[in-house]
PDB file of N, CA, C and O in Angstrom:
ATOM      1  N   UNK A   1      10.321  25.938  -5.374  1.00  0.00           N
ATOM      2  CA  UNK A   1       9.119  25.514  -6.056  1.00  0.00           C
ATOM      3  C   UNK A   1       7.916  25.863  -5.181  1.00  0.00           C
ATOM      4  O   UNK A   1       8.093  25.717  -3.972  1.00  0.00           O
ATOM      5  N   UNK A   2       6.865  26.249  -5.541  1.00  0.00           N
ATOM      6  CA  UNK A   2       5.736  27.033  -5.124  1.00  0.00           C
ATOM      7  C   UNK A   2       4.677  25.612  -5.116  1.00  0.00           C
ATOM      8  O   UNK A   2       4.315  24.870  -6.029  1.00  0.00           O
ATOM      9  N   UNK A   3       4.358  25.632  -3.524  1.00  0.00           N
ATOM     10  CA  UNK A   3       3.090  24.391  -3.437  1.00  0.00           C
ATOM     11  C   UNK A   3       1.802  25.051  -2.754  1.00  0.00           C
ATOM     12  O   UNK A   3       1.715  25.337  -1.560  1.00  0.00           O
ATOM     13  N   UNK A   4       1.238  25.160  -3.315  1.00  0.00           N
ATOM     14  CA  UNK A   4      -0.699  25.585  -3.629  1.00  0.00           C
ATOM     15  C   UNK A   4      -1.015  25.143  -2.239  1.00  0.00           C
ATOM     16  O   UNK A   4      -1.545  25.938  -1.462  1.00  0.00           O
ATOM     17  N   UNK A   5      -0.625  23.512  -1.757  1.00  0.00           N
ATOM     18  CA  UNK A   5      -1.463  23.298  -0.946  1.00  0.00           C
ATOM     19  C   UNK A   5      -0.508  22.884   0.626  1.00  0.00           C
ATOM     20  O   UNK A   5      -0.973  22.277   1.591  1.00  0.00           O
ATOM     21  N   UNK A   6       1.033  23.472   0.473  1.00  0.00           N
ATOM     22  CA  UNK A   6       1.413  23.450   1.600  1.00  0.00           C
ATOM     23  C   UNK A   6       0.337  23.160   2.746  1.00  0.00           C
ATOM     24  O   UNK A   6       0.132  22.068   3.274  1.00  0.00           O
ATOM     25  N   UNK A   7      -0.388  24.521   3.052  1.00  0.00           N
ATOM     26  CA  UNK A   7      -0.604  24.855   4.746  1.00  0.00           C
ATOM     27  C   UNK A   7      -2.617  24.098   4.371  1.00  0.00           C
ATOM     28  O   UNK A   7      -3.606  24.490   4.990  1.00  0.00           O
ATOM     29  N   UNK A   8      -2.632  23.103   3.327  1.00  0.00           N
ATOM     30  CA  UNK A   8      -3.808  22.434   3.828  1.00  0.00           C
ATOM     31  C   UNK A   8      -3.444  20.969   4.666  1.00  0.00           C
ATOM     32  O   UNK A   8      -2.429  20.401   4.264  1.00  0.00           O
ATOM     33  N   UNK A   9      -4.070  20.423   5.610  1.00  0.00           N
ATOM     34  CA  UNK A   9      -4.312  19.365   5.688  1.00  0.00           C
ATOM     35  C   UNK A   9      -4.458  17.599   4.855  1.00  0.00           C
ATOM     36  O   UNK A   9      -5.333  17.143   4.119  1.00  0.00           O
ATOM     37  N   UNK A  10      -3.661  17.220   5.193  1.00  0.00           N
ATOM     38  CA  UNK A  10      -4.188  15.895   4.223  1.00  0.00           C
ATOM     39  C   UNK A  10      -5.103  14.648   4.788  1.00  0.00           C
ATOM     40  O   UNK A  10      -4.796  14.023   5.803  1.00  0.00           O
ATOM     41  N   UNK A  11      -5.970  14.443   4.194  1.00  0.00           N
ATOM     42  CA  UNK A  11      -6.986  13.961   4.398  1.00  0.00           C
ATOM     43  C   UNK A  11      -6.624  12.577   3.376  1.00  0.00           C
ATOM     44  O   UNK A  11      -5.891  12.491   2.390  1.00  0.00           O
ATOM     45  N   UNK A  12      -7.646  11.361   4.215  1.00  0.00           N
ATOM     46  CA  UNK A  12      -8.053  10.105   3.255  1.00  0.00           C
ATOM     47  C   UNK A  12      -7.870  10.117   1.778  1.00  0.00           C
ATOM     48  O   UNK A  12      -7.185   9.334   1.121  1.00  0.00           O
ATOM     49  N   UNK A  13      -8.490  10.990   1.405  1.00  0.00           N
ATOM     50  CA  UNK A  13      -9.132  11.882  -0.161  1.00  0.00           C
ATOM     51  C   UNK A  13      -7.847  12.192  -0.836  1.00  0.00           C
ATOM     52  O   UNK A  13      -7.467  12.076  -2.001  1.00  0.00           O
ATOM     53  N   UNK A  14      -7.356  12.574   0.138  1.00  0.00           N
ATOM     54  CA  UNK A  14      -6.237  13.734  -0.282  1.00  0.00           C
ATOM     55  C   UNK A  14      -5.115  12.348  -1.508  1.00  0.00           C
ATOM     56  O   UNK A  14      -5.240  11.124  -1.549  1.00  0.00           O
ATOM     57  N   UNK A  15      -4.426  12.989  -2.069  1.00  0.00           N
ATOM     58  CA  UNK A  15      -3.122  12.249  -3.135  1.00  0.00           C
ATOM     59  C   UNK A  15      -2.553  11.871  -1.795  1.00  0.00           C
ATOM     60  O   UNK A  15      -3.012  12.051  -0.667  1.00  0.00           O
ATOM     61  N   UNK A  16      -1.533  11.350  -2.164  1.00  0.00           N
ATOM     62  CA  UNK A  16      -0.438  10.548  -1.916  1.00  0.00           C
ATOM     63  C   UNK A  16       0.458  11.550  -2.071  1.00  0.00           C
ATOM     64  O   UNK A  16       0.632  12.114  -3.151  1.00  0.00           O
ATOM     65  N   UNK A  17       1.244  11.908  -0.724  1.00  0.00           N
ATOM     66  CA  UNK A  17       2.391  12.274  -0.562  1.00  0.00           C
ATOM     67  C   UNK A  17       4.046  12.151  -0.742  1.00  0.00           C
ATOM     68  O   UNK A  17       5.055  12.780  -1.062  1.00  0.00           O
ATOM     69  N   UNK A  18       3.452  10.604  -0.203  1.00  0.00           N
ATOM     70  CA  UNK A  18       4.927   9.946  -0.167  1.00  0.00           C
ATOM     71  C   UNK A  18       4.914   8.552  -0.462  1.00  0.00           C
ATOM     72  O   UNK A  18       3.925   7.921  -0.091  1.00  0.00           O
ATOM     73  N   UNK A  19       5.928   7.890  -1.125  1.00  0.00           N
ATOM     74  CA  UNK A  19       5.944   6.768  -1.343  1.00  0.00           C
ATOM     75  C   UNK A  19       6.861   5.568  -1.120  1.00  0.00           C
ATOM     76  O   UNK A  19       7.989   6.061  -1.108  1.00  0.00           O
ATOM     77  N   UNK A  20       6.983   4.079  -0.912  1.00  0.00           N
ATOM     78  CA  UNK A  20       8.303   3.527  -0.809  1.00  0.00           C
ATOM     79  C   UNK A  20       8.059   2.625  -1.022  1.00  0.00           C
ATOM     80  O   UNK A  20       6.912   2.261  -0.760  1.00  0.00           O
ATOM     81  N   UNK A  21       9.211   1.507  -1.769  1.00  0.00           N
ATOM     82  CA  UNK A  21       9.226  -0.085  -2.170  1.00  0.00           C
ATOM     83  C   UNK A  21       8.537  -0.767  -0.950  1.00  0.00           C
ATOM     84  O   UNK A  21       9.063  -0.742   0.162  1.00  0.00           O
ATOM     85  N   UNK A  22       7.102  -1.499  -1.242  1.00  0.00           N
ATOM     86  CA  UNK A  22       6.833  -2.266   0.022  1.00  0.00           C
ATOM     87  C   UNK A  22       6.814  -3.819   0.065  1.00  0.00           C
ATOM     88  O   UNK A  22       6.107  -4.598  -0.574  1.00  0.00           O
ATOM     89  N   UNK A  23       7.805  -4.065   1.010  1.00  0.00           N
ATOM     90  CA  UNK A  23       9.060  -5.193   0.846  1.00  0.00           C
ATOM     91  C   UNK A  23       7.779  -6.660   1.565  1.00  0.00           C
ATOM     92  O   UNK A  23       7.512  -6.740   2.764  1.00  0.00           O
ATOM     93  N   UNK A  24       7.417  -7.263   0.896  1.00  0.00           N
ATOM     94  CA  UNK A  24       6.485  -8.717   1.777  1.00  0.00           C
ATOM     95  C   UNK A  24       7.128  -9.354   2.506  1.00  0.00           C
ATOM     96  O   UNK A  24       8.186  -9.727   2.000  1.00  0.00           O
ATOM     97  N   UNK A  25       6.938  -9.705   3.653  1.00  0.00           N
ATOM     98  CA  UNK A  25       7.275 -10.099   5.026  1.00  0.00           C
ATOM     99  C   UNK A  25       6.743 -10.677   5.533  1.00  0.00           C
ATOM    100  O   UNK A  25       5.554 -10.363   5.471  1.00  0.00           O
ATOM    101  N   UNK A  26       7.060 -11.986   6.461  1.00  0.00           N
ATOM    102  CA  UNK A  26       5.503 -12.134   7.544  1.00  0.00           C
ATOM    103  C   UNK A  26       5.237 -12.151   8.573  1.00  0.00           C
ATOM    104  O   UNK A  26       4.200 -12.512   9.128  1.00  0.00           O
ATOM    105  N   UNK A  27       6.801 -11.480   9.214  1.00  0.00           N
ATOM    106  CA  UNK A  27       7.373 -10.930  10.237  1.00  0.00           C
ATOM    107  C   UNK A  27       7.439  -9.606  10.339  1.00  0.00           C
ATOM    108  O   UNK A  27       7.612  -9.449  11.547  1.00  0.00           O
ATOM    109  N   UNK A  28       7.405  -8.256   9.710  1.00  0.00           N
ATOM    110  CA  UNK A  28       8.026  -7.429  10.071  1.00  0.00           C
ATOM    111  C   UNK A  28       6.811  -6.179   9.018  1.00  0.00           C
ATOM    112  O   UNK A  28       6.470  -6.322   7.843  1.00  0.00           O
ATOM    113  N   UNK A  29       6.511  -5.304   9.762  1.00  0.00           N
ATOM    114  CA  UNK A  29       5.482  -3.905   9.520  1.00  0.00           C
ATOM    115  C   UNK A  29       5.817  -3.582   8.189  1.00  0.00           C
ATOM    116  O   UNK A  29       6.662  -4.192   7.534  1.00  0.00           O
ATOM    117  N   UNK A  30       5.348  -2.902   7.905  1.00  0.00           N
ATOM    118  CA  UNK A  30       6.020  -1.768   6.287  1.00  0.00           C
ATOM    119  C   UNK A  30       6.250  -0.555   7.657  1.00  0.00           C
ATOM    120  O   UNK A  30       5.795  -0.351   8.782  1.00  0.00           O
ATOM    121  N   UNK A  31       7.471   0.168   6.505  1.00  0.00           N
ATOM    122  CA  UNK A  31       7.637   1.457   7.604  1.00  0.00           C
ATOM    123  C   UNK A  31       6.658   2.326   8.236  1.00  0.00           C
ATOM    124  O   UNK A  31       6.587   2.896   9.325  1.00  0.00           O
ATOM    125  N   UNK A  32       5.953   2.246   7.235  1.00  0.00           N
ATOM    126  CA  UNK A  32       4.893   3.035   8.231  1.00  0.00           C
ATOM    127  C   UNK A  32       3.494   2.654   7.736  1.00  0.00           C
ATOM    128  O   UNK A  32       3.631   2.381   6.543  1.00  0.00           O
ATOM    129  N   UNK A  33       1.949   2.478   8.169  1.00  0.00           N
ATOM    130  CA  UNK A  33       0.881   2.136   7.526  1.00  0.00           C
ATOM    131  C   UNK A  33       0.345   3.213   6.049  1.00  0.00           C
ATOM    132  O   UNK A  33       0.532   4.424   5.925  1.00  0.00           O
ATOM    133  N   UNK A  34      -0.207   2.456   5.279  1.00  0.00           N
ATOM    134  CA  UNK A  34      -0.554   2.920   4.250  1.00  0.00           C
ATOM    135  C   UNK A  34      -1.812   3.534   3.904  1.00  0.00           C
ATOM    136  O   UNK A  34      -2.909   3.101   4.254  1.00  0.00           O
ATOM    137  N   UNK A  35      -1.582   4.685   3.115  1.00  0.00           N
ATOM    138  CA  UNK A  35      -3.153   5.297   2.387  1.00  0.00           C
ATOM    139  C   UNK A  35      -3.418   4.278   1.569  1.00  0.00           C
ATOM    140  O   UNK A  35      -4.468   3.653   1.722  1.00  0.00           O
ATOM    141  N   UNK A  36      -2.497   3.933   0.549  1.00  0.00           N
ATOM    142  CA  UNK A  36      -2.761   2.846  -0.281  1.00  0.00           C
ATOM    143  C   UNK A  36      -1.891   2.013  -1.334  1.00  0.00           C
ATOM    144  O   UNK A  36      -0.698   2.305  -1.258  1.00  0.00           O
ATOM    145  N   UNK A  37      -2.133   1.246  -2.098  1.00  0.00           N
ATOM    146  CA  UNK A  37      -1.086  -0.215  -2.555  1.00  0.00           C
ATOM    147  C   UNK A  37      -1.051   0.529  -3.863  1.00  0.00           C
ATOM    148  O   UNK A  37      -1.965   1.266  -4.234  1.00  0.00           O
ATOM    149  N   UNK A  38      -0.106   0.331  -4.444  1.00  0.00           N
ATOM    150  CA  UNK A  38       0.395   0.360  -6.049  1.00  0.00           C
ATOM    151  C   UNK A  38       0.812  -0.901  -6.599  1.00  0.00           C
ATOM    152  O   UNK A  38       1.977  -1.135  -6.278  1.00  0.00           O
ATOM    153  N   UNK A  39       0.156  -2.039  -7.497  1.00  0.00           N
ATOM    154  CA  UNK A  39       0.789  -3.269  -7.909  1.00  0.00           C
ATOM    155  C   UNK A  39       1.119  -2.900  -9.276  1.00  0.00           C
ATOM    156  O   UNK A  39       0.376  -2.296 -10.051  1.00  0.00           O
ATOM    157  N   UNK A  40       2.721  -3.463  -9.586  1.00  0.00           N
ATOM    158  CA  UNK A  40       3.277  -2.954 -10.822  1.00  0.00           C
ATOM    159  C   UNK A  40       2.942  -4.234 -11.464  1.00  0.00           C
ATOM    160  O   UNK A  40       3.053  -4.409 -12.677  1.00  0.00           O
ATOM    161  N   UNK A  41       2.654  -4.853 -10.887  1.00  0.00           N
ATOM    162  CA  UNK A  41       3.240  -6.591 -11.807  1.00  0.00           C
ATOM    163  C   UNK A  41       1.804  -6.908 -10.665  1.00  0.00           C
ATOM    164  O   UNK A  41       1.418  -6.504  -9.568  1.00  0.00           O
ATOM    165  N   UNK A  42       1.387  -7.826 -11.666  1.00  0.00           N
ATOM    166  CA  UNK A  42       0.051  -8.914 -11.270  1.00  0.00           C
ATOM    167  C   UNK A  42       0.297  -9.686 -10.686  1.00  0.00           C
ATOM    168  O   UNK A  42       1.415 -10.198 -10.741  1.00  0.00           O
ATOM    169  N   UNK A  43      -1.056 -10.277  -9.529  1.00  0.00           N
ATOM    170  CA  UNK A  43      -0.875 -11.515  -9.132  1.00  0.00           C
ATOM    171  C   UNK A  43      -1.694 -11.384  -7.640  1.00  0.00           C
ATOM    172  O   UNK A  43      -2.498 -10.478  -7.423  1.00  0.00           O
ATOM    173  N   UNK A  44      -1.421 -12.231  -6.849  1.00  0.00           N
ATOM    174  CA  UNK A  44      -2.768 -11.986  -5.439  1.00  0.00           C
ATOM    175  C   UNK A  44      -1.477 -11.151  -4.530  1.00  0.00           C
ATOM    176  O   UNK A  44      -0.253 -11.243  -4.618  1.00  0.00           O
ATOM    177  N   UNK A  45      -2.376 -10.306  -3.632  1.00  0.00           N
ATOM    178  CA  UNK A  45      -1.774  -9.707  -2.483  1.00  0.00           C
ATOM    179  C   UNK A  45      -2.753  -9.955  -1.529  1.00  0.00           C
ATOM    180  O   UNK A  45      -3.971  -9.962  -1.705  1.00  0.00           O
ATOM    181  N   UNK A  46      -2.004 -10.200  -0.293  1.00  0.00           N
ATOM    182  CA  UNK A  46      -2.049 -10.771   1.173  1.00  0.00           C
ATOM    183  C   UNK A  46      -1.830  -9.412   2.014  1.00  0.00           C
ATOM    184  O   UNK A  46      -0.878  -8.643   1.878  1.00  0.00           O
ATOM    185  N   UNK A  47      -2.580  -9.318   2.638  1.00  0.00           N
ATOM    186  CA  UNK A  47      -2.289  -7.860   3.581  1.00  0.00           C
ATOM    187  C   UNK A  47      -2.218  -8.254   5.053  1.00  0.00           C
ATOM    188  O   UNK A  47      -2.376  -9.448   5.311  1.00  0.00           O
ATOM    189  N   UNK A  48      -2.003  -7.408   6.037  1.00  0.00           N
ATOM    190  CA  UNK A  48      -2.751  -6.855   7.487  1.00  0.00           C
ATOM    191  C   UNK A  48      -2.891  -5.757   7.596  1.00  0.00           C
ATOM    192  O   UNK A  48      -1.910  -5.014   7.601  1.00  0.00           O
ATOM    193  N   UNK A  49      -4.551  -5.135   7.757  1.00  0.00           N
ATOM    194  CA  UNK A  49      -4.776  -3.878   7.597  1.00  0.00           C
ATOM    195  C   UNK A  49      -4.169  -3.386   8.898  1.00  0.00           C
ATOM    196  O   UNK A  49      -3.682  -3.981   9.860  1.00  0.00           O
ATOM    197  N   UNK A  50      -4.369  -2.029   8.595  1.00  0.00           N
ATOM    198  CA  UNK A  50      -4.168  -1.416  10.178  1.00  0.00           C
ATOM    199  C   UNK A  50      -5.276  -1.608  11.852  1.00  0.00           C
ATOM    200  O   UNK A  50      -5.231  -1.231  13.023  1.00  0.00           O
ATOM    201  N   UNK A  51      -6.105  -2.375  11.013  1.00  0.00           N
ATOM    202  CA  UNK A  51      -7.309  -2.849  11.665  1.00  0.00           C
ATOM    203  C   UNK A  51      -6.656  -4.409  12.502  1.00  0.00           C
ATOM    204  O   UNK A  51      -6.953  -4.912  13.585  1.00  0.00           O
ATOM    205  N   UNK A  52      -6.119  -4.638  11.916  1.00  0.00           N
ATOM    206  CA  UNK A  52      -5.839  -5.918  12.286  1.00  0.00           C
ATOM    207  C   UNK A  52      -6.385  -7.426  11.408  1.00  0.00           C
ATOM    208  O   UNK A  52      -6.180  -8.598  11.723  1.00  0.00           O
ATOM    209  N   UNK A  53      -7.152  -6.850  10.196  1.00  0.00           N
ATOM    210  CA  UNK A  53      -7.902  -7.622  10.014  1.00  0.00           C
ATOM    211  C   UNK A  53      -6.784  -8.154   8.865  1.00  0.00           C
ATOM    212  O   UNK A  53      -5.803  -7.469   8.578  1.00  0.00           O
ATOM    213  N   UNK A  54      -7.095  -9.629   8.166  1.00  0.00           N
ATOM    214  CA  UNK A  54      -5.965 -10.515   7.668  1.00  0.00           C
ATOM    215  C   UNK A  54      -6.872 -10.498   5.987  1.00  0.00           C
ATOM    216  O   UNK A  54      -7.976 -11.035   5.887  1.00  0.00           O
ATOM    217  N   UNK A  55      -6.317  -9.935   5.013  1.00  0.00           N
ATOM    218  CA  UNK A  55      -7.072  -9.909   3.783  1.00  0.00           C
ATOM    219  C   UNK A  55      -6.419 -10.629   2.923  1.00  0.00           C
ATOM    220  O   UNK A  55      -5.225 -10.536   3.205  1.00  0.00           O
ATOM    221  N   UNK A  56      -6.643 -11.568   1.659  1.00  0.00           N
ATOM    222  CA  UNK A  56      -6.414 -11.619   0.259  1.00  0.00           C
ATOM    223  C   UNK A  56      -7.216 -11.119  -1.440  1.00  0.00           C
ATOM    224  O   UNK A  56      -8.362 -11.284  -1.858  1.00  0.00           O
ATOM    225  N   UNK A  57      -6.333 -10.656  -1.888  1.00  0.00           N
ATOM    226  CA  UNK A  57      -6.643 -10.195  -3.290  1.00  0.00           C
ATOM    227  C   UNK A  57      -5.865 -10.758  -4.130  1.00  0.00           C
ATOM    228  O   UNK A  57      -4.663 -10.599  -4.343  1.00  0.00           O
ATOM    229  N   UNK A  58      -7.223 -11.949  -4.952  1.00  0.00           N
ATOM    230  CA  UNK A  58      -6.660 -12.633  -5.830  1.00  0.00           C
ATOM    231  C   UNK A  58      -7.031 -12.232  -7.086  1.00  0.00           C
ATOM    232  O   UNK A  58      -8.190 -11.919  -7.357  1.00  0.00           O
ATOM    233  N   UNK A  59      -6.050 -12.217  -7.936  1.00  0.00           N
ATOM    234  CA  UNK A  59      -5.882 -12.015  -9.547  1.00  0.00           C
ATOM    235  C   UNK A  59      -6.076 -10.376  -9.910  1.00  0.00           C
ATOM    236  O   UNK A  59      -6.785  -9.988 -10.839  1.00  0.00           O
ATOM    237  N   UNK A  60      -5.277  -9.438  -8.962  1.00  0.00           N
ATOM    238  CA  UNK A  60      -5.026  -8.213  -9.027  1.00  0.00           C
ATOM    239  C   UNK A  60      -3.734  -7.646 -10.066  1.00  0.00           C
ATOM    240  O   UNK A  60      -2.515  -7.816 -10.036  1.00  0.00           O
ATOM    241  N   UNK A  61      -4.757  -6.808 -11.088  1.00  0.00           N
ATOM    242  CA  UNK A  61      -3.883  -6.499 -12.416  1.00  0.00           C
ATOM    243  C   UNK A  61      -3.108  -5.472 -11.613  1.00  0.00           C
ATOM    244  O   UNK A  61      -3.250  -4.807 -10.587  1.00  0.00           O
ATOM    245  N   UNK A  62      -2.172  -5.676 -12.628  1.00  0.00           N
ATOM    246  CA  UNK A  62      -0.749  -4.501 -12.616  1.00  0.00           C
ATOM    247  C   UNK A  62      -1.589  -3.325 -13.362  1.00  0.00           C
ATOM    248  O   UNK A  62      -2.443  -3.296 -14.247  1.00  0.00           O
ATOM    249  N   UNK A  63      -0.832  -2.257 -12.460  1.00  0.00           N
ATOM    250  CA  UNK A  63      -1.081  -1.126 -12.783  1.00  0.00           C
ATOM    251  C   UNK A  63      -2.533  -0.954 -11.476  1.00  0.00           C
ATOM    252  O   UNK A  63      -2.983   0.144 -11.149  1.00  0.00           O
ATOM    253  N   UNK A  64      -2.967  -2.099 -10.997  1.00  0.00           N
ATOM    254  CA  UNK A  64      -3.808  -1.280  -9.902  1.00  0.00           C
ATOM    255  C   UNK A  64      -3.339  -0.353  -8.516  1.00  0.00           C
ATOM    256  O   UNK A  64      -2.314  -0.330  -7.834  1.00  0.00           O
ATOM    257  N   UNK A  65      -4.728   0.444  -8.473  1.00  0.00           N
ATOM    258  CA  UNK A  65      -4.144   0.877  -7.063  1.00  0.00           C
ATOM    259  C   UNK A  65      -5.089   0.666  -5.580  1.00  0.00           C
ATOM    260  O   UNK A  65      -6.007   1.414  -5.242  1.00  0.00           O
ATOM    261  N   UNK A  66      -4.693  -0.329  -4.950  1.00  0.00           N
ATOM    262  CA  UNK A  66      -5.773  -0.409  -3.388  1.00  0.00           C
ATOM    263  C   UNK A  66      -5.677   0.090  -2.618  1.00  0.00           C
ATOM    264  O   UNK A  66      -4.680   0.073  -1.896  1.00  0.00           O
ATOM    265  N   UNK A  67      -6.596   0.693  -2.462  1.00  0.00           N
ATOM    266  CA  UNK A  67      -7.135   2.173  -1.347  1.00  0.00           C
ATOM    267  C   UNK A  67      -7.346   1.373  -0.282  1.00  0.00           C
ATOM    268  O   UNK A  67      -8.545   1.140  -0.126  1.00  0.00           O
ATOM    269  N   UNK A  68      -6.395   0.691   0.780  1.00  0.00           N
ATOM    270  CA  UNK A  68      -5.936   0.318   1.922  1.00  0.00           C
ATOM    271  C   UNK A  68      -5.548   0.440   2.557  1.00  0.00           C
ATOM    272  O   UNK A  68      -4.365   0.602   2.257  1.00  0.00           O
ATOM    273  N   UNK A  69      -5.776   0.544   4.045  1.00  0.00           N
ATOM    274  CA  UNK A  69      -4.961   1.144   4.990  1.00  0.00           C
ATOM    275  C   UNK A  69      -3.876  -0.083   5.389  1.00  0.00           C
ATOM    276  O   UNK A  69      -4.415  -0.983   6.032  1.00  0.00           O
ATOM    277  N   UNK A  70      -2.663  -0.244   5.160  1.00  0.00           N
ATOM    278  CA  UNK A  70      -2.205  -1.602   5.072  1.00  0.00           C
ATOM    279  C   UNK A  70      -0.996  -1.551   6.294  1.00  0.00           C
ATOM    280  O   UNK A  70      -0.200  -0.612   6.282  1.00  0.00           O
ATOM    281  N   UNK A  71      -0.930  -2.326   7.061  1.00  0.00           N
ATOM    282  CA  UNK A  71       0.393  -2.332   8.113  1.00  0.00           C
ATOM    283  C   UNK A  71       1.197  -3.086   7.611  1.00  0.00           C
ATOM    284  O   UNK A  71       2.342  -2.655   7.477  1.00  0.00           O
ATOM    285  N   UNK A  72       0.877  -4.502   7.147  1.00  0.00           N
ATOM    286  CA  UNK A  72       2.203  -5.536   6.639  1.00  0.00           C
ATOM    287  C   UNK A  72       1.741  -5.891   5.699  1.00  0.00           C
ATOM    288  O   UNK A  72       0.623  -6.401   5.770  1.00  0.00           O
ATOM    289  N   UNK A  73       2.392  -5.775   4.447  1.00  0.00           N
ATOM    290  CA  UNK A  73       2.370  -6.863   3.284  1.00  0.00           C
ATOM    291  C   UNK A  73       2.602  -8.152   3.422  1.00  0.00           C
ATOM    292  O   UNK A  73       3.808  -8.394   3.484  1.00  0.00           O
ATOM    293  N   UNK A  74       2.011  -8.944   3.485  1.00  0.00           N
ATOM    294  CA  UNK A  74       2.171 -10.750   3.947  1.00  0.00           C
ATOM    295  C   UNK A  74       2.682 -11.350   2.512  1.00  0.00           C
ATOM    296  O   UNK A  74       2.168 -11.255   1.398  1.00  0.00           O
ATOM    297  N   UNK A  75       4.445 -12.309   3.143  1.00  0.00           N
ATOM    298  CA  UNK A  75       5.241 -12.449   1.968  1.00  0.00           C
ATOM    299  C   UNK A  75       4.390 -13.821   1.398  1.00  0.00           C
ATOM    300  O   UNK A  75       4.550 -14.244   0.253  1.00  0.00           O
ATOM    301  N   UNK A  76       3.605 -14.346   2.236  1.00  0.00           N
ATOM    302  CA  UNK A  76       2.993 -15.776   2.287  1.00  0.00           C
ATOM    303  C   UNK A  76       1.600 -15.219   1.787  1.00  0.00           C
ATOM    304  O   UNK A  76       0.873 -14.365   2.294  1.00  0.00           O
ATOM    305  N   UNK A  77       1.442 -16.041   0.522  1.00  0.00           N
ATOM    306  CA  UNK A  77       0.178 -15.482   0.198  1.00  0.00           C
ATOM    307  C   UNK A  77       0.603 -13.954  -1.204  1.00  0.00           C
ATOM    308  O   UNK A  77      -0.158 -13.902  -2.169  1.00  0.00           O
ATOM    309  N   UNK A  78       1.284 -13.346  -1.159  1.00  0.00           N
ATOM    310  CA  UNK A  78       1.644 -12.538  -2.010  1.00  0.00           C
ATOM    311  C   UNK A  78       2.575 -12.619  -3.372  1.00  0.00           C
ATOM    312  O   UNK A  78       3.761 -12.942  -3.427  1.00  0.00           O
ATOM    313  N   UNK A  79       1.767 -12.264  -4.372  1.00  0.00           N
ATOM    314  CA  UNK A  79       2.356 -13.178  -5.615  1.00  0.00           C
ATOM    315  C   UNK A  79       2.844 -11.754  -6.856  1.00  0.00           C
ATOM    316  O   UNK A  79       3.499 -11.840  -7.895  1.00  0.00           O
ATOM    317  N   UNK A  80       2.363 -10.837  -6.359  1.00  0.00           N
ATOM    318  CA  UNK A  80       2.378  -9.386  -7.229  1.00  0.00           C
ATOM    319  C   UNK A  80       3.372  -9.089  -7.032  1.00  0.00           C
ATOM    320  O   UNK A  80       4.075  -9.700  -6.227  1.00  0.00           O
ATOM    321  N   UNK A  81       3.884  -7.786  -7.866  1.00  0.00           N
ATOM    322  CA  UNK A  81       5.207  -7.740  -7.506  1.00  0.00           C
ATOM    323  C   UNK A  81       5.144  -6.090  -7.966  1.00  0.00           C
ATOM    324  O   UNK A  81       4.181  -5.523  -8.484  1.00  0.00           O
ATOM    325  N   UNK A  82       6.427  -5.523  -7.625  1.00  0.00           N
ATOM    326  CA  UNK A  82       6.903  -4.303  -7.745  1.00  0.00           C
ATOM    327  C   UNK A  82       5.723  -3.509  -7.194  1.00  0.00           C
ATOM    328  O   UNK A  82       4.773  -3.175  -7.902  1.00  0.00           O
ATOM    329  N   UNK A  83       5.837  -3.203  -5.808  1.00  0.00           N
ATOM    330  CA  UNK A  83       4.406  -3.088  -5.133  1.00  0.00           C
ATOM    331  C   UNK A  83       4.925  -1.375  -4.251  1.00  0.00           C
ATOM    332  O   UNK A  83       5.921  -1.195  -3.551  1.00  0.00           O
ATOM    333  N   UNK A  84       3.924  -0.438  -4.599  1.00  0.00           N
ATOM    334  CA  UNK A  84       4.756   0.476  -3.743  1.00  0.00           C
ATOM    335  C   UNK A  84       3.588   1.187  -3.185  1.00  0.00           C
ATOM    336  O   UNK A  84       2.718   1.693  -3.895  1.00  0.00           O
ATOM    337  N   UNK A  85       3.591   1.227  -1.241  1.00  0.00           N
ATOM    338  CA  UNK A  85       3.262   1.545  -0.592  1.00  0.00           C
ATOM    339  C   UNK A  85       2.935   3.124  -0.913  1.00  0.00           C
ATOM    340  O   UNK A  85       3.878   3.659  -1.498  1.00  0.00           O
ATOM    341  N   UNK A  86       1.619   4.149  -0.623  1.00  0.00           N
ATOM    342  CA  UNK A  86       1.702   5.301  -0.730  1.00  0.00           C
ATOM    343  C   UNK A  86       0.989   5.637   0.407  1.00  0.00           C
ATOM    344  O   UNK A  86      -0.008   5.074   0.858  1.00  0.00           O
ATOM    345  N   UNK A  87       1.826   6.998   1.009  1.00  0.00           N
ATOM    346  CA  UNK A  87       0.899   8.086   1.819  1.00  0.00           C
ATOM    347  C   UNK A  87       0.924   9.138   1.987  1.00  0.00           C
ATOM    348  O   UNK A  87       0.049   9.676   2.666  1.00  0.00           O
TER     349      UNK A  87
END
């Protein structure tokens, strides 16, 4: 299969590469930090950015997507569901 943009760079801007189930915890990282959140199912999400900084988002519809740089999904505080990490 032929990709256009192999040999560019990906940038902030850039799509989403890759993606994976991101599991809420309030112990333990997502595999790796995030470009950004996919919520399938509604409800508040609890983060830790890669900043360190401690966020909530309350009454976030399904089907959104948050352009976050996210290290841990916090299981405390997180009510959304079918949530998938992209980068």
């Amino acid at each position: 299969m032929t990709d256009r943009y192999a040999d560019y760079v990906s940038g902030l801007e850039s799509p989403a590469q890759h993606g994976f189930a991101a599991t809420p915890s309030n112990s333990a990282d997502l595999p790796e930090v995030t470009r950004a959140l996919y919520v399938g199912g509604a409800g508040a999400v609890a983060v830790i950015l890669a900043s360190g900084a401690e966020l909530s988002f309350a009454g976030v519809a399904s089907g959104t997507i948050l352009p976050l740089r996210v290290r841990r999904l916090k299981a405390s505080g997180t009510t959304a569901s079918n949530i998938v990490g992209l980068v």
